[in-house]
N, C-alpha and C positions, 0 to 999 in steps of 0.2 A: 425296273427302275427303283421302286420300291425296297429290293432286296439291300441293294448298291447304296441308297440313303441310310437305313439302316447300321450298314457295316460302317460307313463313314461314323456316322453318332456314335456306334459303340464305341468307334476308336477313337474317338476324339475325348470321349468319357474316360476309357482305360488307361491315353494316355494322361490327362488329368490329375490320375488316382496316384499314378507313378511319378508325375513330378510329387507332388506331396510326399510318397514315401520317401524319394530322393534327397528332396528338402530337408525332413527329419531323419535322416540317415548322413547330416553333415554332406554331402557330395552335391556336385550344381554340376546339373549337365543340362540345361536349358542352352540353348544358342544365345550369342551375346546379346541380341538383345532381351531377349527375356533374363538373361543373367541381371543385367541393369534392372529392368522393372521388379526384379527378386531384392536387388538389393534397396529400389527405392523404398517397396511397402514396408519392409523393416523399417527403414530409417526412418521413414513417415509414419509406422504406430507406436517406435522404442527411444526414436531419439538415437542420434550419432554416437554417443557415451554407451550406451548399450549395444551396440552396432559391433562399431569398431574399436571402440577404448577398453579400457583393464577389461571390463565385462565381458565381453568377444562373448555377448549373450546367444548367438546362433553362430558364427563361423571366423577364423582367423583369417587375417589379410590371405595368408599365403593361397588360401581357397578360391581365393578371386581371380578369375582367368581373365579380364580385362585387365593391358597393365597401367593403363591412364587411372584409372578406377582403384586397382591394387596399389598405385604411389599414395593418391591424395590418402589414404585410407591408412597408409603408414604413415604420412606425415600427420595425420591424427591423432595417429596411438603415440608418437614419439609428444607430441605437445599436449595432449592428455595425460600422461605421464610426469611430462615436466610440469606441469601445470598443477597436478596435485600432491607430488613432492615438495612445491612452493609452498602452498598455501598457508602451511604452518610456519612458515617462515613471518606471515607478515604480524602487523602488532595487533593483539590481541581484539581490539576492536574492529579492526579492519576483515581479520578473521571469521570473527563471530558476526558479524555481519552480510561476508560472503558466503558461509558455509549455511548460513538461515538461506539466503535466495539460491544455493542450491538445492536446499532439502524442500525447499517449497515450490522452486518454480522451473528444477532440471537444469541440468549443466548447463547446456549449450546456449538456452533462452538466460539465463542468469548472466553468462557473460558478454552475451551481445547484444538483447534485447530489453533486458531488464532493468539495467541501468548501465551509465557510462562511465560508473566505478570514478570519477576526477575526484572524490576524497580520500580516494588510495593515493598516496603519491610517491608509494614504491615503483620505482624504474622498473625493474624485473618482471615485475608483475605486467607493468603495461605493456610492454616488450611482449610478455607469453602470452596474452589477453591478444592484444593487437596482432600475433599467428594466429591464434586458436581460430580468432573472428576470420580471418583472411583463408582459412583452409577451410571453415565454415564455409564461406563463400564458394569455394572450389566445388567444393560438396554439392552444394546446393542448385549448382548451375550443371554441374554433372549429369546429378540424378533430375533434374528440373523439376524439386521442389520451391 
């Protein structure tokens, strides 16, 4: 019996050791759900903007073999994109303003949590702001952060 417990632990360890390498080898071959809880603790210790946005700081949408998971995930990179293409757009107060609460308090919290931006009173802005928040939310109830 002893032997039988053993060889289980080792293989539970070895396999362990192998998702890791996998992970840092850009490839996910965890079953879906451990795909999902891979993709939660990223997003729970980097932030979505580092996730999924310009940064694609561990892996591209396309990596993601979930496709509920792989849309919302696109529709993030597309309004993270648009959203910081914007931003120079608006008036320079309004700018220097946003770009403090991103540098201080991370993207995603700056645009939904941080404040409710009403003395921006650029249309466009509220428009990409009011996605961002709302694919935020997709996100969020996804991965059940």
């Amino acid at each position: 019996m002893i032997p039988y417990l053993l060889a289980a632990v080792g293989g539970y360890l070895i396999g362990d050791s192998m998702k890791d390498k996998n992970i840092v080898a850009n490839v996910v071959t965890e079953e879906d759900e451990d795909e999902i809880t891979t993709w939660k603790n990223y997003a729970d210790k980097d932030g979505y903007d580092s996730v999924f946005g310009e940064g694609e700081k561990f892996f591209t949408a396309k990596d993601i073999k979930d496709s509920e998971l792989r849309d919302i995930a696109n529709q993030y990179k597309r309004n993270y994109k648009e959203l910081n293409a914007y931003i120079p757009k608006l008036s320079d107060d309004d700018k220097e303003e946003l770009i403090s609460a991103i540098d201080n308090e991370g993207f995603d919290y700056a645009l939904s949590g941080y404040s409710d931006w009403k003395e921006i009173k650029d249309t466009k802005f509220k428009q990409l702001r009011k996605q961002h928040n709302s694919i935020q939310d997709k996100l969020n109830n996804f991965l059940d952060l």
